[in-house]
N, C-alpha and C positions, 0 to 999 in steps of 0.2 A: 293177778299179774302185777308184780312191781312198776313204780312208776317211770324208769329208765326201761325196759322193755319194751312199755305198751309206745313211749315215743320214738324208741326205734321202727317199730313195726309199722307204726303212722308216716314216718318219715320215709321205710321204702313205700310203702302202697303211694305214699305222695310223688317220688320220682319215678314209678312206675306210670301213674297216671297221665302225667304231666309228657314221658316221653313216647308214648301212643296216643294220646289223647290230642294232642298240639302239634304234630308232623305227619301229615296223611302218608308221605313217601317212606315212611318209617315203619308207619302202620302197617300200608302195603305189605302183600307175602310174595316174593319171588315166585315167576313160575318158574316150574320143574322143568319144561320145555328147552327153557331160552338159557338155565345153567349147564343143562346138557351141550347145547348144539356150543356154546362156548368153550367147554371142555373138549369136545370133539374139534373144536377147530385149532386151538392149540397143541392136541395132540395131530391133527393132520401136517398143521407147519412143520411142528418135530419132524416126522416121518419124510414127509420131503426135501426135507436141510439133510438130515442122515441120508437117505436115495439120493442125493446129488454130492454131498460127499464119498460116497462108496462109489457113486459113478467117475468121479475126476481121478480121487486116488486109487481106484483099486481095477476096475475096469477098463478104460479108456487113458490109465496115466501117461502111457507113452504119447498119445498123440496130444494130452496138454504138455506134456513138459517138451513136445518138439515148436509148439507153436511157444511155449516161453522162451525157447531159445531161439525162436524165429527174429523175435521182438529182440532180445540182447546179445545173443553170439550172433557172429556172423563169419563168413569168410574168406580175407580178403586178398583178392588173388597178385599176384605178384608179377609182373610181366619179364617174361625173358626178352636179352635186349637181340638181334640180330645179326648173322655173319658180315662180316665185311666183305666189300669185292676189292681187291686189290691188282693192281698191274705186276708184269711182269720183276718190277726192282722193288715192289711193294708200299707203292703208293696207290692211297686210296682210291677207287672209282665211286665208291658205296659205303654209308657210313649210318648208323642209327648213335643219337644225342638226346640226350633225355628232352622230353618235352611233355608235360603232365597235362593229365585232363582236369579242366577246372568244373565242380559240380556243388551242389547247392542243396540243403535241406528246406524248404519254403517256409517250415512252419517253426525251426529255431531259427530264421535268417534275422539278423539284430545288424543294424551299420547305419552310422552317422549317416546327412547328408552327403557332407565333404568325402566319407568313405567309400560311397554308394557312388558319388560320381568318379572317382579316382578308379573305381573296380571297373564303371562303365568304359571308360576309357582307357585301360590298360586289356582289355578284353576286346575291343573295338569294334563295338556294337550301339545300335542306339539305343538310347533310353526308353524307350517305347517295346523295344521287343524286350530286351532285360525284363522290363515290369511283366509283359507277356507270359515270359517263362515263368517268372515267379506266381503269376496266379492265377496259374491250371491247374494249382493243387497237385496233392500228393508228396513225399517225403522226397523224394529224389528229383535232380534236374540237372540234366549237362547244361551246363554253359558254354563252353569252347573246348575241344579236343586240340592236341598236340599243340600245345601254347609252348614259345619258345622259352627256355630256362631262364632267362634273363627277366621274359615279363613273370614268370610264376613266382620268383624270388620278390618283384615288387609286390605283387596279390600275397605271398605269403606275410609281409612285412605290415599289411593292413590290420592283422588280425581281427578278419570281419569272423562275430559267431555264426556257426551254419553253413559255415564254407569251407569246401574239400577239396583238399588238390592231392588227385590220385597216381600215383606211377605210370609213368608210358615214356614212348619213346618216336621221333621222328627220323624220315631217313633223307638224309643229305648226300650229294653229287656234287663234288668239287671239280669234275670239270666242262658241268653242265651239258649245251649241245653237242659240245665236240663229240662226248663218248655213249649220246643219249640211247642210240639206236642198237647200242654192244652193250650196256648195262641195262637198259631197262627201265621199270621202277614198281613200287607197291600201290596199294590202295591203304585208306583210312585202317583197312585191319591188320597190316602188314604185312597183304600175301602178296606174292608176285604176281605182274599182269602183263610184262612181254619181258622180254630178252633173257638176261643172264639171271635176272629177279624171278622170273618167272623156270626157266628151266632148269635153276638149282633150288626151286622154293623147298624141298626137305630138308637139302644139306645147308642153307641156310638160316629157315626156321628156326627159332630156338623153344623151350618146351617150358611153360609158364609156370610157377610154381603156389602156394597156398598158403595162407595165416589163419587162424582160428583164435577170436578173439571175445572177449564178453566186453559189451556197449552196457554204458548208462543210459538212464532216462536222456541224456541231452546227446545221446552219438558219439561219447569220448571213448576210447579204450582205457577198460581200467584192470585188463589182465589176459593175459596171453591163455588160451584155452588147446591142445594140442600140440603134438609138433609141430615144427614147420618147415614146410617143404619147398628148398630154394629152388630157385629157376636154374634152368639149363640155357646158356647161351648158345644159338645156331652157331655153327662154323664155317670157317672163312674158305673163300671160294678165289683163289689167286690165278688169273689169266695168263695168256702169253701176249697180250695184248702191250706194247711201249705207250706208255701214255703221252710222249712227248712226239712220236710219231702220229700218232693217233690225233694228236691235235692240231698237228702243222697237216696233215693232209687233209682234214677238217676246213680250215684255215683257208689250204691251194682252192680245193674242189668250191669252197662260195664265194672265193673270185670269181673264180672261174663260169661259175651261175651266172651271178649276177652281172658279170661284165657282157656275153654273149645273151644276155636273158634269156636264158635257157629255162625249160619246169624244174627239170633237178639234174643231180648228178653223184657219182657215186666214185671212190677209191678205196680198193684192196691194196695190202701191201704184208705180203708174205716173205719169211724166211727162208731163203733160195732152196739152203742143205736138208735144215727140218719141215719144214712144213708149216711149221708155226706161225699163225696171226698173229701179227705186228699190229695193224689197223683195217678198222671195215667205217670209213668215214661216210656222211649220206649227208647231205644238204637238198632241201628244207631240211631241219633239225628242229629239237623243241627242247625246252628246258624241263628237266623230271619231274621238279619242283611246284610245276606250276602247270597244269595239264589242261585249264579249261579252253572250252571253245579247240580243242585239237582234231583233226581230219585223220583220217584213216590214211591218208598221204603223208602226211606228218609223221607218223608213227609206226611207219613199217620199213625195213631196215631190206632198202631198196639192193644194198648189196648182195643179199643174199635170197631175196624173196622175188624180185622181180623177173624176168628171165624175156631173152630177146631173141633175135635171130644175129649172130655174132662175126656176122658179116665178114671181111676181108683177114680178120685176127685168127681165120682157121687155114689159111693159106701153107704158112710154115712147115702146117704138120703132113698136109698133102706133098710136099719137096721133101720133105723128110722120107717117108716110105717110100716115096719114086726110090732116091738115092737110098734108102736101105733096101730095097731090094733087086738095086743096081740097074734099073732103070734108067736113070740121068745121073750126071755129076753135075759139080755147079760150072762148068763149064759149057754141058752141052746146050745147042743152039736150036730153036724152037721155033717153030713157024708161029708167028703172033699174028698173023693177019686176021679179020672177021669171020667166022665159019656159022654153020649153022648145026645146033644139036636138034632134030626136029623141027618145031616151029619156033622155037628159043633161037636169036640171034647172039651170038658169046662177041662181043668187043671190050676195048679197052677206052673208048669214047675219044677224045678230041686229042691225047694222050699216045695214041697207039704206036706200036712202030713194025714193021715187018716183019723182024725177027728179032731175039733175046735170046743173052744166056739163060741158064737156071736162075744163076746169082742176079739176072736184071730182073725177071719177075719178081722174086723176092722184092726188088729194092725198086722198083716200079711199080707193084700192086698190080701183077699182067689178072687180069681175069683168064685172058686166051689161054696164056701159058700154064694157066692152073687146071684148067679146065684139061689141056691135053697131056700134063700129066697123068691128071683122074683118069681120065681112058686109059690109059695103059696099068693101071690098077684096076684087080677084079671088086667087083663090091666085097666080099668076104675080107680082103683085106682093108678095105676104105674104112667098113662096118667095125670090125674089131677094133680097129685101130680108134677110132673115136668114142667107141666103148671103153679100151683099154685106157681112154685119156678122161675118162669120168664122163664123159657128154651121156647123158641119160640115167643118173645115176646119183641118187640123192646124198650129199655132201654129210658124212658123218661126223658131224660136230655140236649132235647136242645140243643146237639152238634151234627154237623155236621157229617153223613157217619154210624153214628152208625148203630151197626148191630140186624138183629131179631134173626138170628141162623136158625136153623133147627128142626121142633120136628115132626115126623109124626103122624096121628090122629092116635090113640089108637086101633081103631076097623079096622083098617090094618095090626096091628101086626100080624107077624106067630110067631111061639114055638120059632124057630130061631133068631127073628129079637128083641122078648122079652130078652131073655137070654144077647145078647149081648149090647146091652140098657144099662143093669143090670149095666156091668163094662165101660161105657162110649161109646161103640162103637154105630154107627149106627144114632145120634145123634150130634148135632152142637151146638157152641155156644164161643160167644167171651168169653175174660178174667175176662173184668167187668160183665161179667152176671156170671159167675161162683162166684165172690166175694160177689157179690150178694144175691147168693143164703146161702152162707156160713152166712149171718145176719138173716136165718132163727134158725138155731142152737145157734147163739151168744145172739138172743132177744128172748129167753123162747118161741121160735115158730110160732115166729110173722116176716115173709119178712117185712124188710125194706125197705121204699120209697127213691131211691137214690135223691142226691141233689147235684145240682154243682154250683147253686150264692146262695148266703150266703144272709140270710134274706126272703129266698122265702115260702110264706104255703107249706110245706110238704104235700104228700096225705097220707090219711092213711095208715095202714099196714097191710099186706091179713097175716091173721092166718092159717099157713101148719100145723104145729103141736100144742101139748099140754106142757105145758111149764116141766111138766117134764119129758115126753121123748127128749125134745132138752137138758136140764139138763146131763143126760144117757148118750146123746150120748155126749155131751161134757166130759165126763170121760173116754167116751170109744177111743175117737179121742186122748185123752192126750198118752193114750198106744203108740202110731205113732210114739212120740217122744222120748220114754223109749229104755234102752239099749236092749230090745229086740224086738223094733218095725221097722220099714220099714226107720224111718228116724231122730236117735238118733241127728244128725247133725243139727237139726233142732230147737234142743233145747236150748232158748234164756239163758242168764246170768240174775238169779236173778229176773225170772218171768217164771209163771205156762206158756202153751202152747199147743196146742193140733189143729192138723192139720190132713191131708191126702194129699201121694204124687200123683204121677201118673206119668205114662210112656206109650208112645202110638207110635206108627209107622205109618208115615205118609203115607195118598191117594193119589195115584196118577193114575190114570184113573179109571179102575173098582177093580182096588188091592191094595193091599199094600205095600211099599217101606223098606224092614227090613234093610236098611242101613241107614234111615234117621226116625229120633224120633222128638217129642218134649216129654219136661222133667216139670213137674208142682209140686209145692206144693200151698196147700188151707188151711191158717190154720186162728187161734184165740186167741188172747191173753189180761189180764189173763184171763184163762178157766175158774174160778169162777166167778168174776165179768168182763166181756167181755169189754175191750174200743177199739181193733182195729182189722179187719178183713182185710187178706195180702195173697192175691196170688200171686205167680210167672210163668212165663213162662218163656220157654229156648228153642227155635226153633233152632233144628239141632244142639245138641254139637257135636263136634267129641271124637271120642275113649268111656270115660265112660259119658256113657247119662241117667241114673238114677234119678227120680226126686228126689232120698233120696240123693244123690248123688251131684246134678248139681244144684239144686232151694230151698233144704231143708238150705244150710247155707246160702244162700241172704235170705230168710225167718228169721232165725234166728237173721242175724244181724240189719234187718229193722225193726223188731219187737224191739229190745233192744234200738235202738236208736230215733226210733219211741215215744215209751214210757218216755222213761227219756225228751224225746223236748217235750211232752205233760203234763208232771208234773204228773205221774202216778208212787207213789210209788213202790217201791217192793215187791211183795209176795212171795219170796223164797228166803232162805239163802243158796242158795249153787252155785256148779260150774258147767259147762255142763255135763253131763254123757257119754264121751266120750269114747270111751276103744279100747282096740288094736283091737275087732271086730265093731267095729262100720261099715265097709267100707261093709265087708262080710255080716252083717244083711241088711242095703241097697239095698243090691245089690234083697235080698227078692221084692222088686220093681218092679223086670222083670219080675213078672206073670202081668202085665198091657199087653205089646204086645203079651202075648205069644199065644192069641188066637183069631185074631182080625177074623172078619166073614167071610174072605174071605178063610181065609187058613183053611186046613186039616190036621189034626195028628191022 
């Protein structure tokens, strides 16, 4: 072996030695055991990365790629804004104005001190709950709903990160109590919950519309993902209702409350020709706006919902049928003395006189004399004839609560239960069915079809009488308001009038209450050519409770101001006929309670 060989071969056995010889863990031989289960666990992760890949994208992809769009699209709804209620000349009753929801991400929420107080206080809440809301966790958080525009444009102006101000909208009443009880109003979600808000909530409604949008990691939109689909605004819902009527009889009636402290009180005022509601005023009132702490007295639209016994204001239509069916004129002369129907004593109380024309009971309030006209009337005509005038017979107008009243059938009547019929008693009926019935006298004897939106077919008109006994008796009703009638007080400035009061004492279980009345006038103006039909009501005045008395001047003054807003010349040149006894003839009015059915004299 050459000598360059034999010191290569010395020189590996020397590195061979040296590198087993000098490192045990070198030396060491792997077991066969522990390469395997390594390579086996390697290939298991494999196998399971691929099985969870084939499960996301090929199996189950839809429901991840719905949850990745959970996380960054979204869809964000669009609110439609709502119909208006408008008056008859088209002014507003009901109005929605943008007012947006202010709402909060917790966990991108970023704002100065100075910011954080400024939000606190343009949102007017305390600091205390503010922090509240923000740390209940979770991405979403209202802050305040229907924030007015004014304050969101200053929250906008912060540009706090993590803060949303979403679309919406509030609904505003410009002319608050006055029209509270005829409009209505909504709740937080925008539905209706009485009146006209509630009984046109479809054709008001409007139909919200959608965006589809892809979110970043921080809540920004950064691209429009679908169509979009605009909102449908509700449509507008225009009354027959005068707002300026509407307000001043608002206005008369809580004088007229509060000066007699009365519980409440109520005015209709109808379109003599159409039928058409002008006003349905109700005091106590409440503002739309602001609903808390409100009573179910508060909020029910006493005109149309409450229903009485309508005491002496049904007299008319009794002298009506006599004289149409030629029974009396208004001249014939009537024994008015006290008589007895049964155990029921019929007088005209401290008041009375022996005998009367037609035309004086009318314009005296006779009980006697109404009562003997009734008797010469068979019920079948008494019965129709207050059928024919609505009494029992629920007011179709579309509003909410409205009432039928009370009429019993005809062929039930006793001697008794006719008689006091006669003067109101025994019988039911709201306000508006009284005013009602008063456009059978104002339209030459043709009931009027009421109307409450503006633009609707009218139904026709049911024929009670012959247009010239409604003529008659509007001559004879004018007496009412004369210095010798029941309700001189009544008589408007510079226009004919002619009305009937009434006074009644309230039911209360199977009797009568003689310390608690309501007080009504029913009248019509002008008497000749008819443009407005005005009842009052006055529940519970204290001290003098007289409808000549307590409802004949809010009659008066609604009528006067009534007519001048509607552009209805004047037919009289003179001044009220008021006189030192005007108070004393009124007070003629009290033969209304003085015989109600229950009691004996």
């Amino acid at each position: 072996m050459k000598p360059l060989q034999r010191q290569r071969a010395a020189g590996a056995t020397s590195v061979r030695g040296v590198n087993y010889s000098t490192s045990p863990l070198l030396a060491a031989k792997t077991p066969p055991g522990r390469s395997k289960f390594l390579v086996f666990a390697v290939g298991l992760a494999f196998l399971a990365l691929a099985s969870r890949a084939l499960y996301v994208q090929v199996i189950e992809s839809e429901f991840f790629q719905k949850k990745g769009e959970e996380r960054f699209a979204a869809t964000l709804q669009l609110p439609a804004s709502r119909g208006r209620i408008l008056d008859r000349h088209g002014q507003i009753l009901a109005v929605s104005v943008n007012a947006p929801t202010i709402s909060a991400n917790p966990r991108q929420f970023k704002a100065s001190d100075a910011d954080k107080r400024a939000l606190v206080s343009l949102l007017g809440m305390p600091l205390k709950e503010f922090d509240a809301k923000m740390a209940d966790g979770g991405a979403y958080v209202v802050l305040k709903r229907q924030v007015d525009d004014g304050v969101a444009q200053q929250i906008r102006a912060l540009q706090i990160k993590g803060l949303t101000l979403e679309p919406g909208y509030i609904r505003r009443y410009p002319e608050n109590e006055a029209a509270a009880h005829v409009v209505g109003f909504t709740d937080i979600e925008d539905k209706g919950q009485e009146g006209v808000e509630l009984a046109f909530q479809r054709q008001l409604q409007g139909h919200g519309g959608s965006r589809g949008v892809l979110r970043d990691r921080l809540g920004r939109v950064v691209e429009e993902l679908g169509e979009t689909v605009d909102p449908r605004d509700g449509r507008d819902v225009q009354l027959t209702i005068d707002s300026k009527v509407q307000a001043l009889a608002y206005q008369r009636i809580r004088d007229a409350v509060q000066q007699h402290k009365a519980k409440a009180g109520s005015v209709v005022v109808l379109d003599a020709q159409s039928g058409e509601i002008l006003a349905l005023a109700n005091y106590p009132s409440y503002l739309p706006g602001e609903r808390r702490h409100l009573t179910g007295a508060q909020l029910r639209n006493r005109a149309i919902t409450d229903v009485f016994e309508p005491g002496s204001t049904v007299k008319p239509f009794i002298a009506s049928m006599a004289i149409e069916k030629g029974l009396v004129r208004p001249e014939t002369v009537l024994d008015t003395q006290p008589f007895r129907v049964g155990p029921l004593l019929v007088n005209d109380g401290n008041h009375g006189r022996p005998v009367m024309t037609v035309a004086q009971v009318i314009q005296k309030s006779s009980n006697v004399g109404t009562v003997k006209m009734a008797q010469r009337l068979d019920n079948k005509e008494m019965g129709e004839m207050f059928a024919a005038l609505g009494f029992g017979t629920k007011p179709q107008i579309g509003f909410p609560g409205a009432a039928t009243g009370k009429l019993r059938p005809y062929k039930t009547w006793k001697p008794v239960e006719k008689a006091t019929m006669s003067y109101g008693y025994g019988l039911s009926a709201s306000l508006l069915q009284i005013a009602r019935a008063y456009t059978a006298i104002a339209r030459d004897g043709e009931l009027a079809p009421l109307t409450l939106i503006q633009g609707e077919e009218p139904l026709p008109g049911v024929r009670v009488f012959e247009p010239q006994t409604a003529r008659t008796m509007r001559q004879l009703l004018r007496g009412t308001v004369s210095t010798d009638g029941t309700a001189p007080l009544a008589q408007p400035i510079g226009y004919s009038a002619g009305g009937k009061t009434g006074t009644a004492e309230k039911q209360e279980g199977r009797g009568y209450n003689s310390d608690k009345h309501r007080a009504w006038f029913a009248g019509i103006a002008p008497i000749d050519n008819p443009r407005v039909v005005v009842a009052v009501m006055v529940d519970e005045p204290s001290g003098v409770y007289f409808g000549g008395l307590v409802a004949a001047p809010v009659f008066k003054v609604v009528v006067e101001q009534a007519l001048r807003t509607l552009g209805v010349p004047p037919d009289l040149d003179m001044k009220p006929p008021v006189t030192a006894g005007a108070r004393s003839l009124a007070v003629a009015d009290a033969t209304g309670p003085a015989t109600p059915p229950t009691r004996r004299q």
